[in-house]
C-alpha positions, -999 to +999 in steps of 0.1 A: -032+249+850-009+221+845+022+221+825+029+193+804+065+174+798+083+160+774+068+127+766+032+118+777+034+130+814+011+167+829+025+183+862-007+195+885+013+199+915+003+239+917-032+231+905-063+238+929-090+219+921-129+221+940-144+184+934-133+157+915-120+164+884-105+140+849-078+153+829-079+137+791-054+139+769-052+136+728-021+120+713-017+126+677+012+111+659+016+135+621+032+106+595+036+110+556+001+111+539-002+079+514+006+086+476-010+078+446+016+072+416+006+039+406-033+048+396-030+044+361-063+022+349-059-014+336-050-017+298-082-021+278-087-055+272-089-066+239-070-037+226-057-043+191-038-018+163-024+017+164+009+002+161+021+033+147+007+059+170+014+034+197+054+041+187+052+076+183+039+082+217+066+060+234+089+081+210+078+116+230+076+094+264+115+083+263+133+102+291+163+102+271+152+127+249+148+153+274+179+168+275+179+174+234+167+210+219+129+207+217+124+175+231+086+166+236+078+173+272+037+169+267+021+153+238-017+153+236-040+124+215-071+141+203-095+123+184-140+119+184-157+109+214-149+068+213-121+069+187-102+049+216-079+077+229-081+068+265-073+032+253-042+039+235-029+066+262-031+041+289-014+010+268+012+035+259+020+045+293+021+006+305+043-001+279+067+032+289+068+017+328+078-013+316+105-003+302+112+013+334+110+049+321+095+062+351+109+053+383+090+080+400+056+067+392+021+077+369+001+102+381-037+099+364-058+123+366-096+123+348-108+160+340-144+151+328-138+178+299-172+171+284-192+164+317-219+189+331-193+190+364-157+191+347-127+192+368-109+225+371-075+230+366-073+241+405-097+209+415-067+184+389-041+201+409-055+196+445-058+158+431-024+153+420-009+169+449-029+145+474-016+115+449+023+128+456+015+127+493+010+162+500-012+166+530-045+185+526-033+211+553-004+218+531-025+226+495-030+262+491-055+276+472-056+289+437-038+277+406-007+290+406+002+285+444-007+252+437+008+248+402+038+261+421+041+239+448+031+208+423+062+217+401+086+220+435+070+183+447+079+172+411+117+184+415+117+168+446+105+133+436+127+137+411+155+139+425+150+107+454+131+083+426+130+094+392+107+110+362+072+109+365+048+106+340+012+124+346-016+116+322-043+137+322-074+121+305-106+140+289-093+171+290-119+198+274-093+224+269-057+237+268-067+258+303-076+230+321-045+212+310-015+239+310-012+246+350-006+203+350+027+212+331+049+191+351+087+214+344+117+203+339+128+185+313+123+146+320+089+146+332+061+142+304+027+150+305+002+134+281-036+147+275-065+131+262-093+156+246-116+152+217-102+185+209-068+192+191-054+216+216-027+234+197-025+253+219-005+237+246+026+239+221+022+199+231+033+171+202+000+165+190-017+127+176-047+131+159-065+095+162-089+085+134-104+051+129-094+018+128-080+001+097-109-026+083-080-055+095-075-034+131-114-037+135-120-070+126-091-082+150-110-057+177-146-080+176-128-114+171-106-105+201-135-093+224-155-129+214-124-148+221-117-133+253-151-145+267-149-172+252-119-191+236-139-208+216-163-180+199-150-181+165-181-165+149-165-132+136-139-157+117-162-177+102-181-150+090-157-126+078-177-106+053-203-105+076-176-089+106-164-063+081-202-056+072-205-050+106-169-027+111-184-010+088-218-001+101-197+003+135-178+032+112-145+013+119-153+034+159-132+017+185-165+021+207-191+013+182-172-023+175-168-025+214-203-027+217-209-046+190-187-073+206-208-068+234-243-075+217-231-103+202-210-119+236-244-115+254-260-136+232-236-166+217-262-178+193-263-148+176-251-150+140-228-118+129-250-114+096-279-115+121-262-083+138-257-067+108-291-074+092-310-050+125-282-024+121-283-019+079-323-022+083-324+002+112-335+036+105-314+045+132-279+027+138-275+042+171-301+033+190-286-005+188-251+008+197-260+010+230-250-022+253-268-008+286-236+006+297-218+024+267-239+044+240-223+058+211-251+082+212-242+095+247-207+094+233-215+120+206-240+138+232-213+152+250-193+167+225-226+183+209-234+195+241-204+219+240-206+233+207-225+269+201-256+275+184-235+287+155-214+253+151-242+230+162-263+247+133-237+239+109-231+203+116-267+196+116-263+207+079-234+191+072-249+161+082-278+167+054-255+172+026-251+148-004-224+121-009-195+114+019-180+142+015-184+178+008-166+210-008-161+246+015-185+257-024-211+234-009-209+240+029-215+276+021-247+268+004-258+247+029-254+276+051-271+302+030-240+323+030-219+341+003-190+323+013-179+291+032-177+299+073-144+289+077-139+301+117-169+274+124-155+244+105-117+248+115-140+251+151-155+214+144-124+201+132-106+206+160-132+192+183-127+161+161-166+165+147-154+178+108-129+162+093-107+172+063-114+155+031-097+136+004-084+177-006-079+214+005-113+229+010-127+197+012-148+183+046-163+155+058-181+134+090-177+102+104-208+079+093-222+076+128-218+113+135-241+120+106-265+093+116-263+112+155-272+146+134-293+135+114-313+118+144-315+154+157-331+169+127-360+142+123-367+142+159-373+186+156-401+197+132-380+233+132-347+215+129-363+197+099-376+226+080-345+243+086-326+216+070-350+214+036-343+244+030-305+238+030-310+208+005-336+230-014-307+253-021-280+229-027-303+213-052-307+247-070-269+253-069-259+219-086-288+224-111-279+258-121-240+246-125-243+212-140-266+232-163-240+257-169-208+228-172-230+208-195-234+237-218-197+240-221-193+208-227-218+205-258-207+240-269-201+244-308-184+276-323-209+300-334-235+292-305-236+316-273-206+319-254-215+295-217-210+324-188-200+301-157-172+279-175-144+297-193-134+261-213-143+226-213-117+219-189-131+238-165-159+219-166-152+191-162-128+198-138-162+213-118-178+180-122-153+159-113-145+176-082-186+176-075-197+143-089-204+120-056-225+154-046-243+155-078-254+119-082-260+116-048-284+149-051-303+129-079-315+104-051-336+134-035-360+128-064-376+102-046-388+129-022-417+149-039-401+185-027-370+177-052-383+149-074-386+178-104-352+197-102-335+167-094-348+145-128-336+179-147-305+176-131-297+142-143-306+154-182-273+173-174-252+152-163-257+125-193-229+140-212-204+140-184-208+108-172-206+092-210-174+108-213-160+101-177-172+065-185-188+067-147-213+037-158-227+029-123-233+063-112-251+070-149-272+040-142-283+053-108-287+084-114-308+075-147-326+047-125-337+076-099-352+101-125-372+076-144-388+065-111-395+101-101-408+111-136-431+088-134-440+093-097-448+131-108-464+122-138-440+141-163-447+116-193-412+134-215-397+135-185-401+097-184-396+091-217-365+113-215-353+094-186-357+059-202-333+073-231-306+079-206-316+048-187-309+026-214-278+044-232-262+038-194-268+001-199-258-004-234-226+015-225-219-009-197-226-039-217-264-049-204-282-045-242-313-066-233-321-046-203-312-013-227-332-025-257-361-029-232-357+007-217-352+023-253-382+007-268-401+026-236-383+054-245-395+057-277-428+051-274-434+073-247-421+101-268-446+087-297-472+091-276-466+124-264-458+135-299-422+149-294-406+142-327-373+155-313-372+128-282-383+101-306-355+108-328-330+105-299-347+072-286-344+057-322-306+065-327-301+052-294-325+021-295-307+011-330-273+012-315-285-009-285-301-037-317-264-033-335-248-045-301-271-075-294-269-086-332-296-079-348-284-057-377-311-054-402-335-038-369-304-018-365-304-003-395-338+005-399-338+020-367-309+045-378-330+050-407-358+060-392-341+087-370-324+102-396-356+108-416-374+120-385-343+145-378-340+156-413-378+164-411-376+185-382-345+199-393-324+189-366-290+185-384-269+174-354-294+140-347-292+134-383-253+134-383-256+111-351-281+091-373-259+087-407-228+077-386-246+052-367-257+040-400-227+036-414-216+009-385-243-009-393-242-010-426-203-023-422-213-050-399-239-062-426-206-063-451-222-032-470-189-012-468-190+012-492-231+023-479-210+025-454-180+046-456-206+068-483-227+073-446-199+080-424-182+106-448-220+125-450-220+125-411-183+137-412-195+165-433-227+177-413-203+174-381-180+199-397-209+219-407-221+224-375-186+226-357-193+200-336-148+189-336-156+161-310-185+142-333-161+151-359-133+130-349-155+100-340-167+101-377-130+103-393-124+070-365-151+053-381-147+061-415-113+046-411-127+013-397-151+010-425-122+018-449-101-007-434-131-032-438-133-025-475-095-029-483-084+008-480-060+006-456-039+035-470-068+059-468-077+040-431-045+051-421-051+089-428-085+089-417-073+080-381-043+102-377-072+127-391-096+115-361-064+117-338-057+155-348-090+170-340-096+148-309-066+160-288-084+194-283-110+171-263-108+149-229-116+117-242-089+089-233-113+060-242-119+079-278-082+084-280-073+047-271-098+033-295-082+051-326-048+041-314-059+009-317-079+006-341-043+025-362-021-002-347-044-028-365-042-007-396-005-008-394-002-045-383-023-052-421+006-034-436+034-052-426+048-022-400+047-038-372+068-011-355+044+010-359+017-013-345+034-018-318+037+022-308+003+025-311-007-003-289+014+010-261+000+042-264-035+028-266-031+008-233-018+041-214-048+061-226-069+033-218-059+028-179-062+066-176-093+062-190-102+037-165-107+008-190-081-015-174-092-048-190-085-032-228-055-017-208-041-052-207-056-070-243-033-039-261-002-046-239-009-087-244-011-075-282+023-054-280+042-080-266+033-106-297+044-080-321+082-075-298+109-088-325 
């Protein structure tokens, strides 16, 4: 054989060759393998808002923080699947090279977290070696020879150009993300998961929806960049934050939206919003042929276990926008709330906290994606019946219970589930967008009957809470499935609470209608004790439109139908509903004669709260007549035995009903005291409008 040279030349001087040969020879020249530290994506175009997040990452990105005691050396945005993380990690790492931060380059790497075929921590490191020029024959295998030799290249490049900044996008877990910890002290590392990853000891940004302004800037942006001209989501502005709206205020959902309409420029935005309100499902328009906010929410559901996908099905089924750990544990026909699963879904961004501890709630398009599920599984949809079923059954049985303690009179059983009124109402306030929302199931025939009980019980409450919307609704809904179901008292019941609801929110014709049902439905079923409630509440609704002399006879004809049946409470109600009427027709003394009798019955029958509301009105009808003295004592009276109740409206009324009292007696001091405090108890009692006629007031009486 020949032996080669230096240079290019092969010596075959001592070489014995038999026929002609060819000698070849293979020159290969080893240079630097090409780098990869400027791969970071494009900003987003279009991309509006986060303003704060936006500053807090550039906060944990600035180098010169790396040499203070616990400087941020990874921080990690977590958020649901097309919140926009990706978005803002990649505009906040522009931002940080332009400032010149990192001299040493971006490394980018995309884990596919929620793919079928994620990348590997081992696979992320391979790629990020080969992007700081490390050639393949160099890589070793495993993670932590590779982690190893990534940290040393690091060091290296740190010390010839600078920090680096590796941003790690889609990252399913803290294990596929910890090996990429860069070391050191001025590098950063910044992840992207719909998970919250606490365990990477990372700062940690939670992203949540855009602001109504940040998402209508989104779709006017988007229409403007393809056209400069498109100026439809500013000339339709309610129509654009209809549509945010819809969207769920979801950076992708608005994306697409933008999308829909740019394909089309003749489209209106109300058009838009008309097929995604009338939809029965939003989601299958959120889909521009490349993005889908379904497939979105697909991936993430893909990864969750039986156990949390069960659950979140549920969730998705459960009444109003949010719900209590009480409630969740019903749902899931356990004795108490499963706490490992939620904490599980809220830190994959699918459950999020509420407007309180112990409180949880999902974004609008993640229930309409769950709920999709359930209708499209015949199982899935039994399943979630019987989750209602028993949430229905648990509000029934503790409205049932809080209404009891609120109507409770000394002498009458003790109510087991409520240890006061407070309690109670504390219960219902905490549970009211459940309950009235629960009351809509009565338009399905499984519910329709527990859920028109239910809204019997919460009559009371929402009076008191001065709720007038939700008591219309929820009134609305039981008399439609009374009569759906053919319960006749039901109906009749129903039409009672139906039109004391409007009456108390200032529609009389439309409750004068609805009470005149009311009591002739209970005529004609022959239940003298609904009749008597329609007639006290149909002559209160013919006092408020004017017409007295109807009014009167009306209150007269429920309290002779209550004192037949004996019903001594509805003829108290009766006499001191008299009695205003009778002092509106200038009949004073019939009427302070009627308000003292229903005085007398209340305290008879312990009812305090009735009580006080007779001593307020007595006082009005002895200011009428003259008495102002005795008007006076009458509402400090009122005052004394309504401060054991709830009732800021009551309270406010008296106040200011006292201040006039005192104003007809030449104290204006006095007036003046009571008007202030009358305007706090009414803006507490969410009455702003007689909030601001008692402050107007106070202000003329100033000296």
């Amino acid at each position: 054989m020949g032996e080669q040279y230096g240079g290019d030349h092969q010596d075959f001087r001592d070489g014995k060759f038999n026929g002609p040969f060819t000698a070849k020879a293979e020159y290969h020249q080893h240079g630097p393998a090409p780098t990869a530290l400027d791969s970071l994506p494009p900003k987003v175009a279009g991309f509006t808002g986060r303003g704060d997040q936006l500053a807090e990452l550039l906060g944990a990105f600035d180098p010169a923080g790396g040499e203070a005691p616990g400087a941020v050396l990874v921080a990690a945005v977590s958020g649901l699947g097309g919140i926009g993380k990706t978005a803002l990690a990649v505009e906040a790492v522009h931002e940080a090279c332009d400032k010149g931060w990192f001299p040493g380059g971006v490394l980018f790497v995309n884990l596919h977290g929620y793919d079928d075929d994620r990348v590997t921590a081992e696979q992320a490191l391979e790629t990020l070696l080969r992007a700081l020029g490390t050639p393949s024959e160099h890589i070793p295998n495993g993670v932590d020879a590779r982690a190893s030799l990534y940290r040393s290249v690091l060091a290296a490049r740190e010390r010839e150009l600078g920090t680096v900044l590796v941003l790690a996008d889609n990252a399913s877990s803290a294990e596929q993300v910890r090996p990429l910890h860069p070391g050191g002290v001025r590098h950063r590392l910044l992840a992207t998961s719909r998970s919250k990853l606490p365990q990477l000891g990372a700062r940690l940004l939670p992203l949540g929806e855009l602001s109504p302004d940040e998402a209508y800037e989104l779709l006017d942006r988007a229409l403007r960049i393809a056209a400069a001209d498109d100026a439809r989501v500013a000339n339709e502005r309610e129509a654009a934050a209809e549509l945010a709206l819809l969207c769920g205020h979801l950076p992708l959902a608005l994306q697409i939206a933008a999308a829909l309409l740019v394909l089309d420029r003749d489209k209106p935005v109300a058009e838009l919003v008309a097929e995604l309100a009338e939809s029965g499902d939003r989601l299958v328009h959120l889909d521009d042929g490349e993005r889908s906010v379904r497939a979105a929410f697909d991936l993430s559901y893909r990864r969750l276990s039986a156990e949390q996908a069960r659950l979140l099905r549920l969730l998705a089924l459960a009444p109003g926008h949010e719900v209590t750990a009480e409630v969740v544990a019903v749902l899931d026909g356990a004795d108490s709330p499963p706490v490992r699963v939620l904490d599980a879904l809220s830190r994959a961004h699918l459950v999020e906290r509420g407007s309180g501890r112990g409180r949880w709630r999902l974004h609008d398009l993640v229930r309409a994606f769950e709920v999709g599920l359930v209708k499209e599984d015949a199982g899935l949809r039994e399943e979630g019946e019987a989750a209602r079923e028993r949430v229905l059954g648990f509000y029934h049985r503790w409205a049932t219970a809080a209404d009891d303690r609120l109507r409770w009179l000394p002498g009458m059983p003790e109510p087991q589930r409520f240890e006061d009124r407070a309690g109670a109402l504390a219960w219902l306030d905490s549970e009211r967008a459940g309950l009235v929302a629960a009351v809509q199931w009565a338009r399905e025939e499984r519910y329709a009957a527990t859920a028109v009980r239910l809204s019997v019980y919460l009559r009371e409450y929402l009076e008191l809470r001065r709720y007038f919307d939700d008591w219309i609704t929820v009134a609305g809904t039981a008399r439609e499935a009374a009569h759906h179901i053919g319960s006749r008292l039901g109906e009749a019941v129903a039409w009672d609470n139906l039109g004391n609801a409007l009456r108390t929110a200032g529609r009389v014709k439309e409750a004068i209608d609805a009470l005149t049902r009311a009591r002739d439905l209970s005529q004609a079923e022959g239940n003298r004790h609904s009749e008597a409630g329609a007639w006290t509440s149909l002559g209160l609704a013919l006092w408020e439109a004017g017409r007295v002399e109807e009014a009167i006879d009306a209150h007269i004809c429920a309290r002779d139908l209550s004192q037949d049946i004996g019903d001594r409470h509805y003829e108290a109600v009766a006499w001191d509903n008299l009695g205003g009427a009778l002092r509106t027709a200038g009949r004073a003394e019939e009427a302070i004669d009627a308000h003292t009798r229903a005085r007398g019955l209340f305290q008879n029958t312990g009812e305090r709260h009735r009580e006080a509301m007779a001593w307020h009105n007595l006082g009005v009808a002895q200011h009428r007549a003259g008495r102002v003295r005795e008007a006076i004592e009458a509402y400090y009276k009122a005052l004394d035995v309504g401060q054991e109740f709830d009732d800021g409206y009551g309270t406010a009324q008296t106040r200011q009903n006292l201040a006039r009292a005192y104003e007809a007696a030449d104290r204006p001091a006095e007036a003046r005291a009571h008007l202030l405090q009358a305007a706090d108890a009414y803006a507490q009692a969410n009455a702003p409008t007689e909030a601001a006629q008692c402050r107007t007031w106070a202000d003329a009486l100033t000296p």
